[in-house]
C-alpha positions, 0 to 999 in steps of 0.5 A: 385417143392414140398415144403418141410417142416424140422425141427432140431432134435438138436434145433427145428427150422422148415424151409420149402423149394421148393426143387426137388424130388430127394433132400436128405431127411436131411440137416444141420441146418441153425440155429445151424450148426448140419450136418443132422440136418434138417430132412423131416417132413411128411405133409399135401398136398395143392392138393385138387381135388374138383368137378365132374371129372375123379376121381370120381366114380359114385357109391360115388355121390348120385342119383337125380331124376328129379323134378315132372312136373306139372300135369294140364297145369295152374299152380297147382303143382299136380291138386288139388289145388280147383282152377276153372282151374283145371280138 
């Protein structure tokens, strides 16, 4: 179930419930007793989809290439390093 946030157009008071879907969108006020007082506020979901799933497609991940290998078998990043080793 959604929790849902209201607030009082008579009065001000918020109030926030766990309530279906189908609940009514207004309800009176706990506070000061106005019938349909209590109207639904629009507000930010608590769902977040994080990580590398169904919903991403693989236009919006940036490309990655893969890491150079060593070029001589001793070590040197790219062969050129001077050391005795390198051919």
């Amino acid at each position: 179930m959604p929790l849902y946030e209201y607030r009082c157009e008579a009065c001000g008071q918020p109030e926030e419930k766990l309530e279906s879907l189908s609940a009514p969108d207004t309800h009176a006020c706990p506070a000061c007793g106005a019938d349909g007082g209590m109207k639904r506020q629009v507000s930010v979901s608590a769902f977040t989809l994080a990580g590398g799933g169904w919903y991403k497609s693989a236009a919006s991940e940036p490309a990655t290439s893969a890491p150079e290998s060593p070029k001589s078998g001793h070590g040197c990043a790219a062969g050129g390093c001077g050391c005795p080793l390198a051919g």
